[in-house]
C-alpha positions, 0 to 999 in steps of 0.5 A: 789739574795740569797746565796740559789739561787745561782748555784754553777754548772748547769747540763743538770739535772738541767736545763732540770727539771727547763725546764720541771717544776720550782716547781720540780726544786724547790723541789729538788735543794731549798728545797732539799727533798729526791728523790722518783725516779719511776720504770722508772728511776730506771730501767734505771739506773739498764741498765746503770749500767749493760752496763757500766760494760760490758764494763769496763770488755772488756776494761780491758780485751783487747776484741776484739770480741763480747761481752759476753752475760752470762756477760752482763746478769750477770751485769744486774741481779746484778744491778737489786738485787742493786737496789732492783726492782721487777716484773717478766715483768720488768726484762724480759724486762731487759734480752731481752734488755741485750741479744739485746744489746750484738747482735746489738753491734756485734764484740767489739774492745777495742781500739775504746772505748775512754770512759765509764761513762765520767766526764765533767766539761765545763765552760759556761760563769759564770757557771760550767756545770757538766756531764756525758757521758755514753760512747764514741767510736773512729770512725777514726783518725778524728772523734768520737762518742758520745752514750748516752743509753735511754731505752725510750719506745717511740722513739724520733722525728727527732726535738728532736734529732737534738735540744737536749740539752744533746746532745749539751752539751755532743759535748761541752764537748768532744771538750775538752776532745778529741780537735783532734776530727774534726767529732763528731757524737751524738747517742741516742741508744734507748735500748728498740728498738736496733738502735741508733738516730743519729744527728750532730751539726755545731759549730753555734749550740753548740755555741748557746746551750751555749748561751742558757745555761748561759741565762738559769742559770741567769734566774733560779737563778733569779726566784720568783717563780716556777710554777707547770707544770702538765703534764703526766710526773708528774707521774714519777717525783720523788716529785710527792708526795711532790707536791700540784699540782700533788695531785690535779690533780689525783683528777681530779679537773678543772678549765676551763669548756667551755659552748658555743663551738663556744667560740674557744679560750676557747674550746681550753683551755679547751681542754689542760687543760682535755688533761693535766689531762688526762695524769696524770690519765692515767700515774697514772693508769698505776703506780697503775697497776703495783702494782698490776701485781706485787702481782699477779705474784704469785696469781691467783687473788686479790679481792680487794674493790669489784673488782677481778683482773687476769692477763689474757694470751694473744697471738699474732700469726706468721707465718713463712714465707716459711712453710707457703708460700709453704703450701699455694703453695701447696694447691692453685697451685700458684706460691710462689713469687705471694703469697709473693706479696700479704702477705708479708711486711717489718716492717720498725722498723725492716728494720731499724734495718738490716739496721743500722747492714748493716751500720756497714759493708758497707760505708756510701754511699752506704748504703744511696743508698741502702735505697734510692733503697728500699724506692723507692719501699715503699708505704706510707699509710696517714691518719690523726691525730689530733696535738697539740702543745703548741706556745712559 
C-alpha cells in the first residue's frame, strides 16, 4: 500500500462514492481533480444551508413557536445568491419547499433541538470516520432523533431506509455524543414530499455497519484498480467530464448486441447494458433541457441547429370538493354523500402527510390503530411491473 492510498479518514462520502463508482472515487480522493457538482447537488446545498440557519436563529433566540416563514424564505434567497443558481422553475421549487418545511415542522421549541449541522468523529477499527449530522431533536429523557434533509425527488424504499449507511453511522456516532440516549430514532425528511422516513436500528446492526466500515476501507485502500460503474448517476457525478466512461456512453457506444433471443443469458446482458445507457442518455437529456428552459425564461423561443424550442403552458384541473358536489346535487337530485362515494379518494402521498401531522399530537399507539382502521377500508389496485435487480 502507498503513502497515496492510504486513508487518512473515511466518511460516508467517500465510502459511499467508492460504492457507487471506483473510478469517481478515484478521480476525486486520487487524483484530486476539482469538483463540478451538478444543479442537483448544488440545489441541496443551497436547502441545507437555508434550514440550517433557520434554525440557529430559533435557537438563538430561544423560539418556542412556529418557525418564520419570511425567515426561512429570506435564508434560502440568500443562499440561492451564494451559490450562484439559476432558473425560474428551480427556485420556485425552493420557495415551495421553504414555505412547506416551515408548515410540516409546526410549533418549534428551541430546548428540543440538540443539534444543527453536528461534527463527528468515530473510531472504527483502524479508521477515523468523519461526519456531519444535519440536525438532531430531543424526544424525551431517553430518547433522540436523528434528521437528515434530502431533497430527492424519488422517495427511498423501505430497504433502503432500514440498510442506510449514512443512517447507521449517524446512530454510531451520536451514542457518543449523547451516551444517555436509550432510544434513537433515524429520519430521512425528504423535503420535496414534506414527511420524513423513518427507520431504527438494533446494536447488532450498527455493530455490523461497522464491521463493514473497516472492511470497506481495507478494501479501497487495497485496490488496483478502479472501474467505472455507468449508470444514470453519471450525469450528476461531479467528474463526469474528467471521465473516459461516461463520455462513451452518451456516444451511446455498445458492447453486447444479442442475435439469437432464445441466447437468455445474453439477451439479459444486453438488456443491462441498453438499460445502463439508457439512463445515462436520458439523465443527459434532462441536463441539457435544462439549459434550455433556462435561456428560454426570458424569450419566447430559440432556433437553434434547425429546431425551435418553447416552453409551452400546460394545466392540470381540480375541483374542489363541496362546490362541486353540491352542484352535482343539485343538478341530479342525488344525495352528496353518494356523489362522494363515487368521485372521491384520498391520495395516499397525502393521507400520509395528515397522518404524520396527526403524529405529532396523538401517542404512538393510537396513531398506528388509527391507520390500521383506515386501511382497512383501502382498496389496492395491482398490476405488474417489470424488475430488475443486480445479484451480488
Amino acid at each position: 500500500m502507498t503513502e497515496s492510498s492510504r486513508n487518512p479518514h473515511l466518511s460516508f462520502s467517500r465510502l459511499s462514492r467508492y460504492e457507487q463508482c471506483p473510478r469517481s472515487y478515484y478521480l476525486h480522493y486520487r487524483d484530486k481533480l476539482p469538483a463540478e457538482p451538478g444543479m442537483p447537488l448544488r440545489f441541496g446545498t443551497v436547502l441545507h444551508a437555508a434550514l440550517e440557519a433557520l434554525l440557529k436563529e430559533a435557537i438563538d433566540e430561544q423560539l418556542v413557536g412556529p418557525l418564520s416563514v419570511e425567515r426561512a424564505l429570506a435564508f434560502y434567497q440568500a443562499a440561492w445568491l451564494a451559490e450562484g443558481l439559476s432558473g425560474l422553475e428551480l427556485f420556485e421549487q425552493g420557495l415551495h419547499i421553504c414555505r412547506a418545511f416551515v408548515r410540516v415542522q409546526g410549533v418549534l421549541d428551541w430546548r428540543h433541538v440538540l443539534a444543527v449541522e453536528q461534527d463527528f468523529r468515530l473510531q472504527v477499527g483502524e479508521f477515523t470516520v468523519v461526519g456531519c449530522i444535519d440536525r438532531v431533536d430531543k424526544l424525551d429523557d431517553e430518547s433522540i432523533e436523528i434528521i437528515d434533509y434530502k431533497s430527492n425527488y424519488q422517495l427511498f424504499s423501505r430497504e433502503e431506509v432500514d440498510s442506510s449507511l449514512q443512517l447507521a453511522l449517524y446512530q454510531a456516532a451520536a451514542q457518543t455524543l449523547w451516551p444517555w440516549a436509550k432510544n434513537i430514532r433515524l429520519s430521512y425528511w425528504l423535503l420535496r414530499h414534506d414527511l420524513r422516513q423513518v427507520t431504527v436500528r438494533t446494536g447488532q446492526q450498527i455493530s455490523d455497519a461497522l464491521t463493514y466500515v473497516e472492511m470497506l476501507g481495507r478494501q479501497i485502500e487495497a485496490a488496483a484498480s478502479f472501474p467505472p460503474q455507468v449508470s444514470a448517476n453519471c450525469a450528476y457525478c461531479d467528474h463526469r467530464h474528467h471521465c473516459d466512461a461516461y463520455a462513451q456512453a452518451l456516444t451511446g457506444a455498445r458492447s453486447v448486441v444479442c442475435a439469437d433471443l432464445t441466447n437468455l443469458v445474453e439477451l439479459a446482458r444486453e438488456r443491462e447494458e441498453v438499460a445502463s445507457l439508457s439512463r445515462v442518455l436520458y439523465a443527459r437529456k434532462q441536463e441539457l433541457e435544462e439549459v434550455l428552459k433556462a435561456h428560454l425564461q426570458d424569450k419566447e423561443q430559440l432556433e437553434l441547429g434547425g429546431v425551435r424550442y418553447r416552453l409551452l403552458p400546460t394545466s392540470t384541473v381540480e375541483y374542489p370538493i363541496e362546490p362541486t358536489l353540491s352542484l352535482l346535487a343539485d343538478a341530479t337530485g342525488a344525495p352528496k354523500e353518494q356523489l362522494a362515494t363515487k368521485l372521491l379518494a384520498i391520495d395516499k402521498k397525502a393521507f400520509d402527510q395528515v397522518l404524520a401531522e396527526v403524529g405529532k399530537q396523538l401517542p404512538r399507539a393510537r396513531v398506528a390503530l388509527l391507520k390500521a382502521e383506515i386501511d382497512a377500508h383501502a382498496s389496492t389496485r395491482y398490476s405488474t411491473r417489470f424488475w430488475a435487480k443486480g445479484m451480488a
